[in-house]
C-alpha positions in Angstrom: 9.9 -3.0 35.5 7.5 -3.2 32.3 8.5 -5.4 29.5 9.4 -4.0 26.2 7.7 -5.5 23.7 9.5 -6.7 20.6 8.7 -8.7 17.5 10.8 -10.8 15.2 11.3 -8.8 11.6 10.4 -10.6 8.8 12.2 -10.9 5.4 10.1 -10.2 2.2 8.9 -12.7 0.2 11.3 -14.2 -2.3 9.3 -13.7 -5.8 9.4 -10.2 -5.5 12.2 -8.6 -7.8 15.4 -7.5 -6.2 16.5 -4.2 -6.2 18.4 -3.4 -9.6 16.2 -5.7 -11.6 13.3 -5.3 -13.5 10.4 -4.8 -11.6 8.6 -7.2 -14.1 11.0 -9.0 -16.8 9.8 -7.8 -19.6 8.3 -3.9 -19.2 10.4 -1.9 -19.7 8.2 1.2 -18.6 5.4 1.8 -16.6 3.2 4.7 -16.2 4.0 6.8 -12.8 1.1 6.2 -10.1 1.2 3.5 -7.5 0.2 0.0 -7.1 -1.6 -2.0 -3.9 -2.3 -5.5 -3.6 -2.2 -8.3 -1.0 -0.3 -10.8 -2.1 2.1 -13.8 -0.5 1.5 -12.8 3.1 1.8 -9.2 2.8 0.4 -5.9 2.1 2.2 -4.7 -1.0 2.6 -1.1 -2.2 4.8 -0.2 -5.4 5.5 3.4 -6.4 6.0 3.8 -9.7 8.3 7.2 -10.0 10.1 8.9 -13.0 13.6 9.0 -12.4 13.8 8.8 -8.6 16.7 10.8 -6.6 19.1 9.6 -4.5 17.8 11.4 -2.1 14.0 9.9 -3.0 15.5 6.3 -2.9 17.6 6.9 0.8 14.4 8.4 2.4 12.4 5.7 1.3 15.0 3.3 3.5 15.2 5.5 6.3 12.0 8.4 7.0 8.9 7.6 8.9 6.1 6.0 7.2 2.2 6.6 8.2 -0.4 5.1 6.2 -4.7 5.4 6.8 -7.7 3.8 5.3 -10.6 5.7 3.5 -13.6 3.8 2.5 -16.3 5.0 -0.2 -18.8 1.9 -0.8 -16.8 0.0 -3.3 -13.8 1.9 -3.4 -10.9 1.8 -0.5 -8.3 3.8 -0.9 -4.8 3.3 1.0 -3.4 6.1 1.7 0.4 6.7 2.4 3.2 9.6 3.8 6.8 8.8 3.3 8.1 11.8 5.6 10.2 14.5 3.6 9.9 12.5 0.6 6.3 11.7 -0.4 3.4 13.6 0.9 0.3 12.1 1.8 -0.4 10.1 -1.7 -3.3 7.3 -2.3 -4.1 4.4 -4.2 -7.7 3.1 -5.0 -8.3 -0.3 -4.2 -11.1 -3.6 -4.4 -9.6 -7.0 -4.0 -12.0 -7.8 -6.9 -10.2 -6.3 -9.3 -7.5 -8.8 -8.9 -7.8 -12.1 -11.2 -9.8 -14.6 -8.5 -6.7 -17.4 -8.2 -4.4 -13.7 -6.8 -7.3 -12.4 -4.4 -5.8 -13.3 -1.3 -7.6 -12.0 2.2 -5.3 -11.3 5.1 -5.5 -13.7 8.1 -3.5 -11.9 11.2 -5.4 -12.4 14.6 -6.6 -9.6 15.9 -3.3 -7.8 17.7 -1.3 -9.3 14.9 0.5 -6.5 12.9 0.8 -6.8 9.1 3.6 -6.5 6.8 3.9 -3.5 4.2 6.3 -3.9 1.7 7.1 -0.9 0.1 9.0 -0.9 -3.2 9.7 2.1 -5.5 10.4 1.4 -9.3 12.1 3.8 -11.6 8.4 4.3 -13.9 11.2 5.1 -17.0 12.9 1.9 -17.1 11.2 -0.4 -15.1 14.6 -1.5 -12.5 13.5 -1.9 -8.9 15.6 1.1 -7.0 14.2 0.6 -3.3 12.4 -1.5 -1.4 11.1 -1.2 2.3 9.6 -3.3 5.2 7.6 -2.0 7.7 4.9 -3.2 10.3 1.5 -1.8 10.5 -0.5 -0.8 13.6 -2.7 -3.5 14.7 -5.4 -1.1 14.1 -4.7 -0.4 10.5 -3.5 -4.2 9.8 -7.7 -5.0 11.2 -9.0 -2.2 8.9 -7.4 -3.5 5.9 -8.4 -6.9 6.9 -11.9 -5.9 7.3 -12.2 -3.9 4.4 -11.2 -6.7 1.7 -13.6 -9.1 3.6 -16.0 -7.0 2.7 -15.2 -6.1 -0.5 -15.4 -10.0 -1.0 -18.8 -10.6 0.1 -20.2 -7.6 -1.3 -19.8 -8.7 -5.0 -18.6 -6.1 -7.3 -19.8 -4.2 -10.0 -17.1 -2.3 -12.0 -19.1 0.4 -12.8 -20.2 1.3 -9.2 -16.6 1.1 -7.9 -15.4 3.5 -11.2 -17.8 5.8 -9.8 -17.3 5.5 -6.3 -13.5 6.8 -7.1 -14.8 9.5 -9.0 -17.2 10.9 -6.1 -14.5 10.3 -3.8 -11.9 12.7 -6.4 -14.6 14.9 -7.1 -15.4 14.9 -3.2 -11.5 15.9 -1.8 -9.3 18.4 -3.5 -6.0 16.3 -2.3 -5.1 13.4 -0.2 -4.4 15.2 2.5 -8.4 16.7 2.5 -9.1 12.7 2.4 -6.4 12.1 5.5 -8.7 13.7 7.3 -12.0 11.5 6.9 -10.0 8.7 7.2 -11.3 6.1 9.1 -7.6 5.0 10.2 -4.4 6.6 10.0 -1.2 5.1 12.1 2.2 5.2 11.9 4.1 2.6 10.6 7.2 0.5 12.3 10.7 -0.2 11.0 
């Protein structure tokens, strides 16, 4: 008989706002995109939508999530699938770009899977309306690991990263063009 193998589901941190409050007292608004950061133990990704729907807000508690890793020099981009209710979507990233007393670098062991904390803001008003957890594959929770190491010997120069993202735009018509370079994409648990 094989063993099923089962992990203990951790709560999110308790600085992050809770859903039906502002996402950050005082802003009242924020500009639709997303935001990705590690911070307080966990991968962090905030969708900043206008007006989201009910249905928008349900699916992001309950359809599969699969996200990936591009790299471009300076430039990593996370990318991200919310099934049925966001297609393949991506955020540029450099740990640098974080004031130095945020950057934070992962620490899971090898095998470890990471925490991704997914929580979708209303862009108009600013009031928290969903917020997920899932688990990463232990592949994708090494790539992100490896990639912000990097990122953090490497130096950084602003300008080279602004262009890396450009080349990268300029490169792929859509995220779903960039899926496919990807160096990891995985499904998601919980």
């Amino acid at each position: 008989m094989s063993e099923i193998h089962t992990f203990v589901r951790p709560e999110t941190t308790a600085d992050l706002a809770k859903v039906g409050e502002h996402y950050a007292p005082g802003f009242n608004k924020f500009d639709p995109g997303a935001r990705y950061v590690y911070a307080n133990g966990a991968h962090q990704l905030t969708l900043f939508w206008s007006e989201p729907s009910p249905a928008e807000i349900a699916g992001l508690r309950d359809r599969p999530v699969a996200a990936g890793l591009f790299i471009n020099g300076p430039a990593a981009f996370l990318l991200y699938q919310i099934e049925d209710v966001c297609e393949w979507s991506d955020v540029a990233f450099n740990i640098q770009l974080l004031p130095a007393a945020e950057r934070a670098v992962p620490d899971e062991a090898p095998g470890d899977r990471a925490r991704l904390v997914v929580t979708l803001v209303d862009a108009a008003d600013g009031i928290v309306q969903g917020r997920r957890l899932v688990s990463l594959d232990k592949v994708m929770t090494q790539a992100l690991r490896h990639v912000m190491v990097g990122q953090i010997k490497a130096g950084f120069v602003h300008t080279l990263y602004d262009i890396a993202v450009q080349e990268t735009y300029a490169r792929f018509p859509d995220t779903d063009a960039m899926v496919q370079a990807a160096e990891v994409v995985e499904a998601a648990l919980g």
